[in-house]
TILO-524546 format. One record per residue (C-alpha): x, y, z; residue in one letter. Coordinates in steps of 0.1 Angstrom, whole numbers, plus 5000, padded with zeros to 4 digits. Last residue first. Layout:
<rs>
XYZa...
</rs>
This chain:
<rs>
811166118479x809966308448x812666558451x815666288445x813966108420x813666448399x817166508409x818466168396x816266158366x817466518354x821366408357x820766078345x818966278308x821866528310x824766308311x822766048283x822466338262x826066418259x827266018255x824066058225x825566368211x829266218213x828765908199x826066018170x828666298160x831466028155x829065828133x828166148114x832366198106x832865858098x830265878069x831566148057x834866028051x834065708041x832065858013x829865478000x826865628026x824865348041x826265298071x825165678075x821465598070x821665298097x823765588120x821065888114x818065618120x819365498156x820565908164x817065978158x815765738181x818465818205x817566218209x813666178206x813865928235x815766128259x813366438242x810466248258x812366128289x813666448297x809966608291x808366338312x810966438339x809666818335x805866668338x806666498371x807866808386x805167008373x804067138411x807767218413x806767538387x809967608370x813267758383x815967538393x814467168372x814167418343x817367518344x818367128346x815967058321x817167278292x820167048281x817666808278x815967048250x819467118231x819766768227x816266658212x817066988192x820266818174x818966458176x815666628150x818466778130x820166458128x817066288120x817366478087x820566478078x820766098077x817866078052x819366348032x823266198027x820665848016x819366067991x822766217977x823965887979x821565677964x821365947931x825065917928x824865557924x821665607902x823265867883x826565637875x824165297866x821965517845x825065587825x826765227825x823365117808x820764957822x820765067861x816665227859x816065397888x813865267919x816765277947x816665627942x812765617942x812765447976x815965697988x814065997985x810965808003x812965758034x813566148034x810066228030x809166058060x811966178078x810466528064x806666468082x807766358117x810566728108x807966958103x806466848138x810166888155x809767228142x806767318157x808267178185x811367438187x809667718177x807067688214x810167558236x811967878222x808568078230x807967958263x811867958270x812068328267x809068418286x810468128315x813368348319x811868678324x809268578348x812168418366x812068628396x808368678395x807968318409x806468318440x804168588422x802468378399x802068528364x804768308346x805667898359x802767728348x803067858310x806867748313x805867408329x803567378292x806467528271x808567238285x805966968280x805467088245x808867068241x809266708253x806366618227x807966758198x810666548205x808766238211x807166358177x810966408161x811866038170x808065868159x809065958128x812465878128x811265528138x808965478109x806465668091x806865538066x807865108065x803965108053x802264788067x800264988091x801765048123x803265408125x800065468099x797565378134x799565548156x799265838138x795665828135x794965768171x796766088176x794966238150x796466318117x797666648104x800766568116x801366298093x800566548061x
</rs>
């Protein structure tokens, strides 16, 4: 398993030959990543007294912060996965008329997956930036940088997976469907963009 690796590891399969793990890949560990940071200024925020007012708070977003990464680390290993569901697609015999029919279908339903999957990965990329502005409020200052680090991670995370959703959807021979995740990639990465300025320009802000 990819996550299983080092980080030098990682970063050593991201660059070998092997087109997995690609970008997707390397989208749902930013991810993972911006969590992290988040249930990191979460774990600097509880037990100090300045700060008992959002004890409460920063509990709940510890442990969301915590789920929320270890999925992002399920997903580095399921983009792989996905890309490899459309290898062997494309790898089926297209003889006879049949094995043409089942390998068509066979492309899509694997190529359907491989979008899917980074969209879940933009999907919580999203959700986290949408976290930083409470966390901005609340959280430790003395982690300031370490909350814009988070934006930029899950900034990163969103747009990378939004990249490999759209070249997966272009793919796609239902129109319909197809149109639909490219809508979905406009509006989540328009979304993300609001939140990620928004988080950069008070982080800036505070460390004049």
């Amino acid at each position: 398993m990819l996550i299983n690796l080092t980080a030098r590891g990682f970063v050593e399969e991201v660059a070998s030959s092997s087109p997995a793990p690609g970008g997707g890949s390397v989208a749902a560990l930013a991810g993972a990543q911006g969590f992290a940071l988040i249930a990191m200024v979460a774990r600097l925020t509880l037990g100090r007294e300045k700060f008992a007012f959002v004890e409460a708070e920063m509990k709940e977003t510890l442990i969301a912060a915590e789920g929320k990464y270890k999925r992002l680390l399920e997903l580095v290993d399921e983009d792989s996965e996905g890309f490899r569901l459309v290898m062997a697609a494309l790898a089926l015999p297209k003889e006879t008329d049949a094995e043409k029919a089942f390998r068509r279908a066979e492309m899509e339903r694997a190529t359907l997956k491989a979008a899917e999957i980074p969209l879940e990965t933009a999907q919580l990329c999203l959700e986290g930036l949408g976290w930083i502005s409470e966390l901005l409020a609340k959280g430790n200052p003395n982690a300031l940088s370490d909350m814009g680090v988070a934006a930029l991670s899950l900034k990163t995370g969103l747009d990378g997976a939004l990249y490999n959703v759209q070249i997966n959807a272009l793919g796609l021979k239902a129109v319909e469907k197809k149109e639909e995740l490219l809508k979905v990639c406009d509006v989540m990465r328009e979304e993300g963009s609001q939140f990620a300025t928004a988080a950069q320009k008070e982080i800036l802000a505070r460390l004049r």
